[in-house]
Backbone as numpy.savetxt, mean C-alpha at the origin, in Angstrom:
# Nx Ny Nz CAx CAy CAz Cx Cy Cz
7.25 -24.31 6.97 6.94 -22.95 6.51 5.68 -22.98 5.66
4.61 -21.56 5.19 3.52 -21.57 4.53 3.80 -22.02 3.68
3.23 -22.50 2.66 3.31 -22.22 1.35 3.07 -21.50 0.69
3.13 -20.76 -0.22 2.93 -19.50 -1.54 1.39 -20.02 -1.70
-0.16 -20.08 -1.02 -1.04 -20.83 -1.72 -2.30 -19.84 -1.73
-3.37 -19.99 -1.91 -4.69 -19.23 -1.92 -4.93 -18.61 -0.67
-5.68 -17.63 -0.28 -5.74 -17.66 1.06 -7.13 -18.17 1.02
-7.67 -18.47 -0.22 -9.20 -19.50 0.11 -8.92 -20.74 0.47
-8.00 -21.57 -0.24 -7.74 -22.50 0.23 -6.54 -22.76 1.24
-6.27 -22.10 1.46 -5.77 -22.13 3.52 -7.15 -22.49 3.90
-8.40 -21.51 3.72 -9.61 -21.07 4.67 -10.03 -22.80 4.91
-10.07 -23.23 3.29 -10.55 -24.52 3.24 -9.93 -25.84 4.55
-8.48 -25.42 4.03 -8.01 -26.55 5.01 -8.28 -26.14 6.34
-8.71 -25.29 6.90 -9.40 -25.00 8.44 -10.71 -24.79 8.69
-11.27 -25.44 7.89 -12.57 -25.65 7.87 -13.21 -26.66 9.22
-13.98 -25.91 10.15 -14.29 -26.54 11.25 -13.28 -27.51 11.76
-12.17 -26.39 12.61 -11.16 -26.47 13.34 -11.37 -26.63 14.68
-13.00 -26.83 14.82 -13.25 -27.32 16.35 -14.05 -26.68 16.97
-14.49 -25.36 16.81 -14.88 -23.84 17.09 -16.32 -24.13 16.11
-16.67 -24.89 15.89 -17.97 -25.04 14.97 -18.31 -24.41 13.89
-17.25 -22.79 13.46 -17.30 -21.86 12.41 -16.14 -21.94 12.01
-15.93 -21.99 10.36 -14.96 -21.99 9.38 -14.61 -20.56 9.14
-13.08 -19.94 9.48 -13.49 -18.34 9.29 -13.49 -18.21 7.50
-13.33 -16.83 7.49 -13.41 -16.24 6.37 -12.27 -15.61 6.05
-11.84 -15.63 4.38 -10.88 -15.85 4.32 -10.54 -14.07 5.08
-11.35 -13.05 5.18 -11.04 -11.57 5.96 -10.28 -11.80 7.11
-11.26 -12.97 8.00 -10.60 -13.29 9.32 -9.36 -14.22 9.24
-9.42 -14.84 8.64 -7.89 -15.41 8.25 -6.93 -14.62 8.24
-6.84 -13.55 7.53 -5.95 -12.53 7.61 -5.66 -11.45 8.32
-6.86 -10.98 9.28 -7.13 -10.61 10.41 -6.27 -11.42 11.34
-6.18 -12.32 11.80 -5.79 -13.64 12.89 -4.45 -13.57 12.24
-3.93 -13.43 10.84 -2.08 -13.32 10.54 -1.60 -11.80 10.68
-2.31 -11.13 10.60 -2.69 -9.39 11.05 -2.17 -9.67 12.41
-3.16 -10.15 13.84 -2.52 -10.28 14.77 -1.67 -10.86 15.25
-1.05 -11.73 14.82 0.22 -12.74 15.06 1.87 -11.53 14.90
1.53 -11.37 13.57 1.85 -10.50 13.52 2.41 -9.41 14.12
1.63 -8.89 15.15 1.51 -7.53 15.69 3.23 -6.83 16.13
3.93 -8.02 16.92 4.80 -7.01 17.53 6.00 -7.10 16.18
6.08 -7.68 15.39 7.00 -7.43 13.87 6.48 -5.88 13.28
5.19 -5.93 13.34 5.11 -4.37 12.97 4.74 -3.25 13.79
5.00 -3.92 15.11 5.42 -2.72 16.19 6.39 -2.08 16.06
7.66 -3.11 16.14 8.89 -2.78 15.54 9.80 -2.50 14.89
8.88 -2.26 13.60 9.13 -1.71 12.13 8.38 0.01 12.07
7.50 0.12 12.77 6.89 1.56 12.90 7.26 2.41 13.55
7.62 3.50 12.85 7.88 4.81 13.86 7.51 4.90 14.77
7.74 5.66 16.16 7.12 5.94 17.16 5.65 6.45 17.38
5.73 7.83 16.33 3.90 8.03 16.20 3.10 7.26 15.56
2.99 6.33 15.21 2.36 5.21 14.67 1.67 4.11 15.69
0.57 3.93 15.59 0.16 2.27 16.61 -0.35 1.35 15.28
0.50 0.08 16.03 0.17 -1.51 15.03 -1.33 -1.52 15.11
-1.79 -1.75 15.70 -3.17 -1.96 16.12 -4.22 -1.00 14.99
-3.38 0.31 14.96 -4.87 0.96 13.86 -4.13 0.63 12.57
-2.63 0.55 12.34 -2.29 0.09 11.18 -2.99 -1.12 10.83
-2.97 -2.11 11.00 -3.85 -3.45 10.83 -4.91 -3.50 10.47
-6.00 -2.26 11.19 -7.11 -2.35 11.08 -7.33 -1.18 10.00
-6.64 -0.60 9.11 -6.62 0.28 7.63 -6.33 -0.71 6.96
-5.25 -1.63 7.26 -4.51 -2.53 6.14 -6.03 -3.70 6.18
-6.57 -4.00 6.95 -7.67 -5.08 7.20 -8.58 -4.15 6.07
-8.98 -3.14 6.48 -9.95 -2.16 5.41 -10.01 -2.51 4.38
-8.54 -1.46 4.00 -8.21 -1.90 2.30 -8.38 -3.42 1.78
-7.81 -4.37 2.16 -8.03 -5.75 2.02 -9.84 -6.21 1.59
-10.58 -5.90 2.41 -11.55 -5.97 2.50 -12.47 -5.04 1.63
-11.69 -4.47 1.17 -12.78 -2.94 0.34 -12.02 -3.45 -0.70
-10.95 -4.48 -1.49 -10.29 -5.18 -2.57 -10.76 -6.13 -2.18
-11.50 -7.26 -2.95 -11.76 -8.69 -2.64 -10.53 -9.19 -3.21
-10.23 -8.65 -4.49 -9.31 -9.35 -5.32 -7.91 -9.55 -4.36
-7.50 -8.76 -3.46 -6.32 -8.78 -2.29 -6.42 -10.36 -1.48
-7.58 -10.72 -1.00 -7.86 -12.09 -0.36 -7.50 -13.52 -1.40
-7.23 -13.42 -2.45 -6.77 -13.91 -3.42 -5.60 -14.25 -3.68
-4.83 -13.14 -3.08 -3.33 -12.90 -3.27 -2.53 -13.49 -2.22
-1.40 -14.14 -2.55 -0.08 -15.32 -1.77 -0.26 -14.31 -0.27
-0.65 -15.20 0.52 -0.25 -14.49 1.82 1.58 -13.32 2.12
2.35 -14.30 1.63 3.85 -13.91 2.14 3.86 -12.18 1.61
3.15 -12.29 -0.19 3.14 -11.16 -0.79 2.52 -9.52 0.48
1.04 -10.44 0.31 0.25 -9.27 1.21 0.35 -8.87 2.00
1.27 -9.52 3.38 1.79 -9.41 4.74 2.89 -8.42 4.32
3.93 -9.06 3.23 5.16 -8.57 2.86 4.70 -6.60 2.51
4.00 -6.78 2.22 3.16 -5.13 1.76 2.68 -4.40 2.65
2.18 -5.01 3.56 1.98 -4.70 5.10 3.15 -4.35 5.87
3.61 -4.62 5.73 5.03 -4.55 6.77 6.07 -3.72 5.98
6.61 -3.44 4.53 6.52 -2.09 3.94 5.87 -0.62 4.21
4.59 -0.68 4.50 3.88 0.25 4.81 4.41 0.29 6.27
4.64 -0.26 7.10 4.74 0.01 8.62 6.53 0.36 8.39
7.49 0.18 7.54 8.42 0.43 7.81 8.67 1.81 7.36
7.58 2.40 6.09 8.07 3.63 5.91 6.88 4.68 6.93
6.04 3.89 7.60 5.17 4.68 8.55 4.19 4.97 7.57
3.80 4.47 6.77 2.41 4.89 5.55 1.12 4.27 5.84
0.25 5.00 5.97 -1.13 4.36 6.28 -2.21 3.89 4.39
-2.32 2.77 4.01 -2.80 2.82 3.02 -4.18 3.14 3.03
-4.83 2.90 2.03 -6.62 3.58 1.74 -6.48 4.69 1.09
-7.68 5.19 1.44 -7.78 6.66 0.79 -7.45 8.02 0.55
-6.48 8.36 1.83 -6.15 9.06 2.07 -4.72 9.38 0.77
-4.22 8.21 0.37 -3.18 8.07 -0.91 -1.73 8.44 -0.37
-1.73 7.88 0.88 -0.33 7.70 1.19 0.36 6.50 0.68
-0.40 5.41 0.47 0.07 4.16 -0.46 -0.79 3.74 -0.71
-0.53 2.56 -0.98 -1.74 1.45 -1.74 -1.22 -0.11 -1.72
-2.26 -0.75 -1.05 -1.98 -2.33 -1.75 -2.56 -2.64 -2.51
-1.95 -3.08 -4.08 -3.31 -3.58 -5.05 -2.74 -5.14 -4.93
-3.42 -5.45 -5.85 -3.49 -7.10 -6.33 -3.22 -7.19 -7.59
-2.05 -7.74 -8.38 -1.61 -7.95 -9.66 -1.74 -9.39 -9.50
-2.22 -10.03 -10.30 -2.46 -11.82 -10.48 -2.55 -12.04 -9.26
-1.41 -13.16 -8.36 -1.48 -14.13 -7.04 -0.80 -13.08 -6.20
0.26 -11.62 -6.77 0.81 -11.11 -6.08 -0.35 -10.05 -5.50
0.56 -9.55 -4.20 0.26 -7.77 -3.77 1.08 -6.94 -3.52
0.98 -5.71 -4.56 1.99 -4.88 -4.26 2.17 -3.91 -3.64
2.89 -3.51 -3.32 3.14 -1.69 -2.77 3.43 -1.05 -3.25
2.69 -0.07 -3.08 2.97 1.05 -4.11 2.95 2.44 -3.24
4.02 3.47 -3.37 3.59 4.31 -2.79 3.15 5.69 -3.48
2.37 6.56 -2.58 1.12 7.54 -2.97 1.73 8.46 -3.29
1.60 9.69 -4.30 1.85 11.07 -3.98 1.94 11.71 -2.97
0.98 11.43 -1.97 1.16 12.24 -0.74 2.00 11.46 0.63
2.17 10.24 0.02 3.03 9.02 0.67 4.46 10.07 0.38
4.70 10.36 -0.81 6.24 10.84 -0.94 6.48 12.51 -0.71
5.15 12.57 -0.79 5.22 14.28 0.42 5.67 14.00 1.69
5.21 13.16 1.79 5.42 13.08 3.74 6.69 12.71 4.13
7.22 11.66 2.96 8.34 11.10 3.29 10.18 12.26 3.36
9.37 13.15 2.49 10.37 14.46 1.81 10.65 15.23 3.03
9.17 15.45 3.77 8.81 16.77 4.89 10.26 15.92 5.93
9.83 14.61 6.31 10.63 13.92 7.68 11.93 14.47 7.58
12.57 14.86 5.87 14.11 15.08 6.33 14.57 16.21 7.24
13.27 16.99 7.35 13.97 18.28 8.31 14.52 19.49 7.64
14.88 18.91 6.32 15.90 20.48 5.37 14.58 20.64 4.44
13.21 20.44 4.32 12.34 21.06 2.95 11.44 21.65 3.73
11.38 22.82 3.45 10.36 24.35 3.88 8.87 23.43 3.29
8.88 23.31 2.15 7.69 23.17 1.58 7.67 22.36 0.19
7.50 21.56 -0.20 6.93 20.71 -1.51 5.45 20.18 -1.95
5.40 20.41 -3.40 4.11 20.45 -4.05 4.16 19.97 -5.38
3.53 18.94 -6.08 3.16 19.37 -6.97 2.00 19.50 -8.04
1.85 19.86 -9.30 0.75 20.25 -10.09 0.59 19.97 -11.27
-0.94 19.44 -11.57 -0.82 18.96 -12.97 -1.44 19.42 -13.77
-0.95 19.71 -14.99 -1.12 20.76 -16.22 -1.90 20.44 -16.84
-2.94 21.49 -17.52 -3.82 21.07 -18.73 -3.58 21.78 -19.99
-4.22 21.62 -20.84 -3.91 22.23 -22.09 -4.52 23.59 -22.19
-5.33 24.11 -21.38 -5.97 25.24 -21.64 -5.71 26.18 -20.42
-4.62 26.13 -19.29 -3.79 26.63 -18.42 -2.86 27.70 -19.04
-2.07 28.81 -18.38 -1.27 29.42 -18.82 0.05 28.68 -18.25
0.64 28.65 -19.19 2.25 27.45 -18.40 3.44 28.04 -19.10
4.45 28.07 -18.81 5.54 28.91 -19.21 7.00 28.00 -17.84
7.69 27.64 -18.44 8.89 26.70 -18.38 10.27 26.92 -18.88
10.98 27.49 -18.37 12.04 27.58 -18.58 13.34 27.03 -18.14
14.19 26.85 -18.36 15.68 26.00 -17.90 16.88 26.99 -17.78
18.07 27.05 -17.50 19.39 27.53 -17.97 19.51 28.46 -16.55
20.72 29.50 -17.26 20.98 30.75 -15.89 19.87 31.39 -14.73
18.65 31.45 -15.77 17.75 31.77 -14.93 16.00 30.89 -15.02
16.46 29.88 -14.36 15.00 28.98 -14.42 13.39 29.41 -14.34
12.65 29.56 -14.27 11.18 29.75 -14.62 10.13 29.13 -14.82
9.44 28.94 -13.73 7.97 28.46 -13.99 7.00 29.02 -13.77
5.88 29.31 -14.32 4.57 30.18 -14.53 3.61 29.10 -14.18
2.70 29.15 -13.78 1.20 28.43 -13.71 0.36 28.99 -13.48
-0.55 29.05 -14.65 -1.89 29.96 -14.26 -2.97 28.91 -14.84
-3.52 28.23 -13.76 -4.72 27.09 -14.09 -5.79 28.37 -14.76
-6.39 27.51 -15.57 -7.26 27.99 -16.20 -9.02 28.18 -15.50
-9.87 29.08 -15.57 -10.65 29.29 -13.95 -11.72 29.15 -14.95
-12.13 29.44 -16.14 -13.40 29.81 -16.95 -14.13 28.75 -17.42
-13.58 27.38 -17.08 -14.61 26.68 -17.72 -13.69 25.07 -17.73
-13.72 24.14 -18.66 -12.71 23.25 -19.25 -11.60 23.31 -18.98
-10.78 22.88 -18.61 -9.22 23.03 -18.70 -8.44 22.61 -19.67
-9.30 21.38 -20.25 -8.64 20.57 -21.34 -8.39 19.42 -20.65
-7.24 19.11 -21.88 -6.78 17.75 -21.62 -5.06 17.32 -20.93
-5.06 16.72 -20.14 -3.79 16.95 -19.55 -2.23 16.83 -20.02
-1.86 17.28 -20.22 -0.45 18.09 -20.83 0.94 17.45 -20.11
1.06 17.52 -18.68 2.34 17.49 -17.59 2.07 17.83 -16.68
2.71 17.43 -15.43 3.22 17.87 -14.58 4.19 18.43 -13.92
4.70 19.51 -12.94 5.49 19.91 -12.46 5.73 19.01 -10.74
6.71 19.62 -10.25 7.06 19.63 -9.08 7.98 20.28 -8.36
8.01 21.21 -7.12 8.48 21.79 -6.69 8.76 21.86 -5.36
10.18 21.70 -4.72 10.65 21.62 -3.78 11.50 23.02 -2.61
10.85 23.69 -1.71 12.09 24.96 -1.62 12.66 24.51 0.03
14.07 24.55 0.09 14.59 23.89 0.99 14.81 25.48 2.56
15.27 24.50 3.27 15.06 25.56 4.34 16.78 26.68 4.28
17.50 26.21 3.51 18.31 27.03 3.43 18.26 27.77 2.50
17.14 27.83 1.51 16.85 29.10 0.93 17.20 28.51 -0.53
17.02 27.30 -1.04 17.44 26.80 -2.45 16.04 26.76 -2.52
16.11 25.91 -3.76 15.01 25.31 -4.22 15.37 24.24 -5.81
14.17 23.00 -5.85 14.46 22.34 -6.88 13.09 22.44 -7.16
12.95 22.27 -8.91 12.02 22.19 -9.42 11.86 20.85 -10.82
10.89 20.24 -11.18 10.83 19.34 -12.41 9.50 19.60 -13.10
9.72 19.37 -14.42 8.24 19.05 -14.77 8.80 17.78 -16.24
7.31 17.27 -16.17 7.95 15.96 -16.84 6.38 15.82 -18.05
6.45 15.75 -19.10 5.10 15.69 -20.10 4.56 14.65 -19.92
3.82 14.92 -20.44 2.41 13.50 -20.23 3.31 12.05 -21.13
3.63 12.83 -22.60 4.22 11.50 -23.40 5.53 11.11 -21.97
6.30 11.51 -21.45 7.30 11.26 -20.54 6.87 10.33 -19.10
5.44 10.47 -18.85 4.53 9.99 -18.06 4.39 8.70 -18.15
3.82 8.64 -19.27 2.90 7.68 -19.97 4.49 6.76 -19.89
5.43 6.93 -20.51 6.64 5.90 -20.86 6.81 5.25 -19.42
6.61 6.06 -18.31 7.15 5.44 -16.83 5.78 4.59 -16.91
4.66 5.44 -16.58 3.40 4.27 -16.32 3.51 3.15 -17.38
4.01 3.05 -18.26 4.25 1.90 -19.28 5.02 0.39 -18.64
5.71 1.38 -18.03 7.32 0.49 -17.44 6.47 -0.13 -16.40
5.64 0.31 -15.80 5.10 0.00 -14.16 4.26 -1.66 -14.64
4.72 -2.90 -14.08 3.64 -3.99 -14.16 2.27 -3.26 -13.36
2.65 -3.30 -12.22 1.42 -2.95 -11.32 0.53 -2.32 -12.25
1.30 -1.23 -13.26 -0.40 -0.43 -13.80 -1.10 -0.96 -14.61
-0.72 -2.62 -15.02 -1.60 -3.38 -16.02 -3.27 -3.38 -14.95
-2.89 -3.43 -13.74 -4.02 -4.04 -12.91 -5.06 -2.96 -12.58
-6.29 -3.54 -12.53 -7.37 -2.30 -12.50 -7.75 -1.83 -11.62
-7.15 -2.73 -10.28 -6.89 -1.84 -9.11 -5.62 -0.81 -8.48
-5.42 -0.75 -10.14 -3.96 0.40 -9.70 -4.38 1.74 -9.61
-3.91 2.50 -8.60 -4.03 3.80 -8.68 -4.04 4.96 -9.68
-3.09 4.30 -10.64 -2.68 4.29 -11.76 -4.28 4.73 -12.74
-5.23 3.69 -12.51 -6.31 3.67 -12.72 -7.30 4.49 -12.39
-7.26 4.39 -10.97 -8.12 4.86 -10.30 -8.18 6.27 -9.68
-6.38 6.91 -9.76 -6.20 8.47 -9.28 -4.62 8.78 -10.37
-5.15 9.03 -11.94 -4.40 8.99 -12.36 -3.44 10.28 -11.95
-3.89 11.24 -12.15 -3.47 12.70 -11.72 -2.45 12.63 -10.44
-2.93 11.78 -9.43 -2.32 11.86 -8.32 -0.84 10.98 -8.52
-0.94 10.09 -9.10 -0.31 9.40 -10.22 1.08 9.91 -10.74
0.65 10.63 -11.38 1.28 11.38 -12.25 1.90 12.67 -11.82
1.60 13.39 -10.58 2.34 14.09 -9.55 3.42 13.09 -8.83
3.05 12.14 -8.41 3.79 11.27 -7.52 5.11 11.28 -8.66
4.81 10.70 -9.88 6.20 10.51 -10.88 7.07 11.73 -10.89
6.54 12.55 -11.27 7.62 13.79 -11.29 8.39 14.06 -9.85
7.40 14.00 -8.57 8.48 13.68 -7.46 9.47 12.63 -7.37
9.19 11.39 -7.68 10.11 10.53 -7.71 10.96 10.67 -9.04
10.84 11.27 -9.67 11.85 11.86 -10.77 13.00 12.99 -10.04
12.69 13.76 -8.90 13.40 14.68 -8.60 14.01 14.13 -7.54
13.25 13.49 -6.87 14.04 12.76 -5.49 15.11 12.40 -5.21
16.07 11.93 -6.51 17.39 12.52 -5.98 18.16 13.52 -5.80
17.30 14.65 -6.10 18.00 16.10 -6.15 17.84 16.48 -4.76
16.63 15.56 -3.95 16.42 16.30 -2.56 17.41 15.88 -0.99
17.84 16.75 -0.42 17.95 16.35 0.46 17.52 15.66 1.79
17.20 14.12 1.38 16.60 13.24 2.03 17.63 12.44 2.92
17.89 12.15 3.88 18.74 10.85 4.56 18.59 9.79 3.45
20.17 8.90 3.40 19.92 7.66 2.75 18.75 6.89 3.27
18.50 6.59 4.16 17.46 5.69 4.88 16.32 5.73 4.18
16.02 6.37 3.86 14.60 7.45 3.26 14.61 7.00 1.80
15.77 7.46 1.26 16.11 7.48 -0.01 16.09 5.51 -0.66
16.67 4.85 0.10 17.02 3.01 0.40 15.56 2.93 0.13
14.65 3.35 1.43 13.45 2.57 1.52 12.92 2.66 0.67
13.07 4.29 0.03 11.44 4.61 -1.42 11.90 3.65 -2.28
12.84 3.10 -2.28 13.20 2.34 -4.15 12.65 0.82 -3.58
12.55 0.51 -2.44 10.92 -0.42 -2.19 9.46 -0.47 -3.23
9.19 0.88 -3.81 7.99 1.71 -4.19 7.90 0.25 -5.91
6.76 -0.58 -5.38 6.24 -1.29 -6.28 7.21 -2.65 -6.80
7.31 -2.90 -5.38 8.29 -4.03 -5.19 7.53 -4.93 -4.47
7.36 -6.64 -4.90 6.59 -7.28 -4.17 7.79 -7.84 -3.36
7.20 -7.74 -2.20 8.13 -8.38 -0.56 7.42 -9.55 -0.19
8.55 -10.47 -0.06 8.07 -11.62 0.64 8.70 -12.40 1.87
10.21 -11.78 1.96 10.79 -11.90 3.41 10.28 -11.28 4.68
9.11 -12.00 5.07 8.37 -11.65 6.31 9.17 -12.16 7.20
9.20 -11.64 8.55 10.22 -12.59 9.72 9.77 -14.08 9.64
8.47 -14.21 9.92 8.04 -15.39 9.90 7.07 -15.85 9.43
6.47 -17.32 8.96 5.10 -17.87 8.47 4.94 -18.82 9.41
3.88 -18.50 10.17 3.09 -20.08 10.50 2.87 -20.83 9.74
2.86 -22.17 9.92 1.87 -23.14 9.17 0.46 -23.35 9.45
0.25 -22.71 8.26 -1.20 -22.26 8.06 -1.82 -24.07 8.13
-1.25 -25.31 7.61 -2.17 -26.14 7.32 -1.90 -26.98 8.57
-1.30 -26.49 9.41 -1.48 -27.21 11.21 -2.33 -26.23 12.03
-2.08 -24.97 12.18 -2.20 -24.04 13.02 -3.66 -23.93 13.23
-4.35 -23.42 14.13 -5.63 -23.16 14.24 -5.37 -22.06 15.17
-6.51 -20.93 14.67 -6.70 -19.76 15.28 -7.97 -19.65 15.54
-8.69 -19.37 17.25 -9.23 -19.36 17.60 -9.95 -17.91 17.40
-11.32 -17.94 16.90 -11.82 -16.65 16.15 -12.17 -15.70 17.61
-13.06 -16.22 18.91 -12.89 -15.54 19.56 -11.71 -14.45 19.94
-10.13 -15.41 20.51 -9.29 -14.93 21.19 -8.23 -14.44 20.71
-8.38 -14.97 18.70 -6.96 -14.52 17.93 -5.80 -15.66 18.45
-5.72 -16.30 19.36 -4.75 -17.53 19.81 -4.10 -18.49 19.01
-2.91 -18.61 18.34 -2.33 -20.23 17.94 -3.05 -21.04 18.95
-3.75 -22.13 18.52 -4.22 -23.55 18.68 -3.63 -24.54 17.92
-2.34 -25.12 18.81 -1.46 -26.19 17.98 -2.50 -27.48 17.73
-3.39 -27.68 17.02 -3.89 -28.76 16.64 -4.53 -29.25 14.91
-3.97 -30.49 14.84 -3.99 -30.49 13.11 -5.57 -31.07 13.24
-5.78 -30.53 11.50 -6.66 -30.68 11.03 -6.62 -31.71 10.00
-8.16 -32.68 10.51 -8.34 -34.05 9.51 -8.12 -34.05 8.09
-7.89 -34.86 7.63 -8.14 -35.00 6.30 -10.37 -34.74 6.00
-10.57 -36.01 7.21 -11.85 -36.02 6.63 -12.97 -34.60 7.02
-12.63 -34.00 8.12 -13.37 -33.01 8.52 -13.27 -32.15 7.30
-11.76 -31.75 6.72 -11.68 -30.90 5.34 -12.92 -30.98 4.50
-12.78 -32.96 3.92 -14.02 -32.83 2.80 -15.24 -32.56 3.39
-15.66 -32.35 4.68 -17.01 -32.06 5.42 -17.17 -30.50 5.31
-16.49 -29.45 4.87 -16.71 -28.21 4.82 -15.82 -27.67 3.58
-16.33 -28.37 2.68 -15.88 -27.59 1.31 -16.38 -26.69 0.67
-17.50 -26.16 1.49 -17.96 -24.62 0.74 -18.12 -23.42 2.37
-16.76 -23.56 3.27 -16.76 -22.59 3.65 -17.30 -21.25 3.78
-18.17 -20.77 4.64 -18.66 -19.39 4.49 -17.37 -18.20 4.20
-17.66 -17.11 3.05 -16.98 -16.46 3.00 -18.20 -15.21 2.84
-18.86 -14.72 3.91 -19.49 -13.32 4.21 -18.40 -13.12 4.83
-18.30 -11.86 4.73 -17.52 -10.48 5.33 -17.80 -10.85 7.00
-16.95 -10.81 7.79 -17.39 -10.35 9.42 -17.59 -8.97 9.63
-18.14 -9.02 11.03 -18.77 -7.90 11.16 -17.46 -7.17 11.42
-17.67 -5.43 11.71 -16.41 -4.85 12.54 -16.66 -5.19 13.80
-17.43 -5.31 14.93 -17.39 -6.36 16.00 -16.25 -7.11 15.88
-16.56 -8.23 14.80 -15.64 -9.53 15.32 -14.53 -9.47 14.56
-14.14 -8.33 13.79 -12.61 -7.72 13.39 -12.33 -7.23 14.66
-13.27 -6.29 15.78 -12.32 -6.16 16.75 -11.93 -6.94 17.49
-12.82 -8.15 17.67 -12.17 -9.02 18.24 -10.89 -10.24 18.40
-10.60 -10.42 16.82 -9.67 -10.79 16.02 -8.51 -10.08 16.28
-8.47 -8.62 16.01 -7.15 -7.84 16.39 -6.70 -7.47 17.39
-7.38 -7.33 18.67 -7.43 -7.25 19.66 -7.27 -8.56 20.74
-7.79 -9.20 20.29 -7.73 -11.02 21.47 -8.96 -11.05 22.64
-9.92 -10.00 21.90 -11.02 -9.77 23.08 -11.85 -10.95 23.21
């Protein structure tokens, strides 16, 4: 089985594997990307294809250097999370893989747990919104509940206050939350992932901070258990992948993406100890994921 190790030094120990080019550690993971493939065929919904999943999850990876860094079992394990709840990571903020130390985690998006809400079939519509100090806001609880929002249009909004969230179901209910910033701040506290500066956390706090108040209400919604099982995944590092090659026998042929059962020298190793690590082109990512 792999070991828990660098994915630079995997790159190292396949350093001129015969093919005259040492890949990079991108294509390294590209080439476990395609090995891969039919485990997260079979973990993805029907409207979903492995093939463009891989090549978002290859993205993100690649648009994070700090991710190429991180224990293979972790990053795959995060990969294959995303394909089980059908989430495409990047920009769009349906999830995210960051990089905390050697790990990678998953994390899922605000609009990751919109989507996940819509699939149950019973929610008309869910949203939610984040408050500033210079907004009109009005909140109420008891016999007759109440929420007001009137964003503020003239200028500043201020400084951010809370969020709400709001759910109205197709049989004519509805749930609502709102949760304060100090109430915020205590969850983002709790979160390891948000020590890291590639946390979303960081980088889309707002979106952030909508996502919490949904997952604050989420058990009020009528979601299938299935749904409900998977989200508590949300910033959990996975490392029960079906399987690991052995990375320090295996050779993958950069043209064809192919296992090449043949070990690698001791002495060829010390002959390529400064491995090229430029980026490949998207060309020879397609060729990697594909077997062209």
């Amino acid at each position: 089985m792999a070991q828990n190790k660098d994915i630079k030094n995997q790159l190292s120990k396949r350093a001129n594997s015969g093919n005259g080019k040492p890949q990079t550690p991108a294509q390294t993971i590209a080439s476990y990307l395609k090995r891969m493939g039919p485990e997260i065929e079979r973990a993805l919904p029907k409207h979903m294809d492995a093939d463009r999943l891989a090549r978002i999850a290859l993205t993100t990876i690649r648009t994070t250097p700090k991710l190429m860094e991180c224990n293979l079992p972790s990053l795959m394990g995060a990969v294959m999370q995303a394909a089980q709840l059908g989430l495409e990571p990047g920009l769009i903020g349906h999830c995210y893989i960051i990089p905390y130390g050697k790990e990678a985690t998953f994390i899922i998006g605000y609009k990751g747990m919109i989507d996940l809400a819509r699939r149950s079939g019973n929610i008309q519509s869910i949203y939610a919104h984040a408050v500033y100090e210079n907004d009109e806001f009005d909140y109420e609880l008891g016999l007759n509940p109440k929420l007001v929002h009137k964003p503020y249009m003239e200028g500043d909004r201020g400084e951010f206050i809370g969020a709400y969230a709001v759910a109205h179901f197709k049989d004519g209910g509805y749930q609502m939350e709102y949760m304060p910033k100090a109430e915020i701040e205590k969850r983002r506290e709790r979160s390891a992932s948000a020590k890291s500066r590639h946390s979303p956390w960081a980088t889309d706090y707002g979106e952030m901070a909508k996502k919490t108040v949904i997952r604050h209400m989420w058990k009020y919604l009528p979601i299938s258990i299935e749904i409900q099982q998977q989200a508590m995944h949300d910033e959990v590092v996975k490392k029960d992948i079906t399987s690991e090659p052995e990375f320090a026998h295996d050779v993958i042929d950069i043209e064809t993406g192919e296992i090449v059962e043949e070990p690698v020298e001791e002495e060829q190793v010390k002959q390529n100890t400064q491995p090229d690590t430029s980026d490949p082109t998207e060309e020879e990512m397609s060729e990697i994921l594909t077997g062209k």
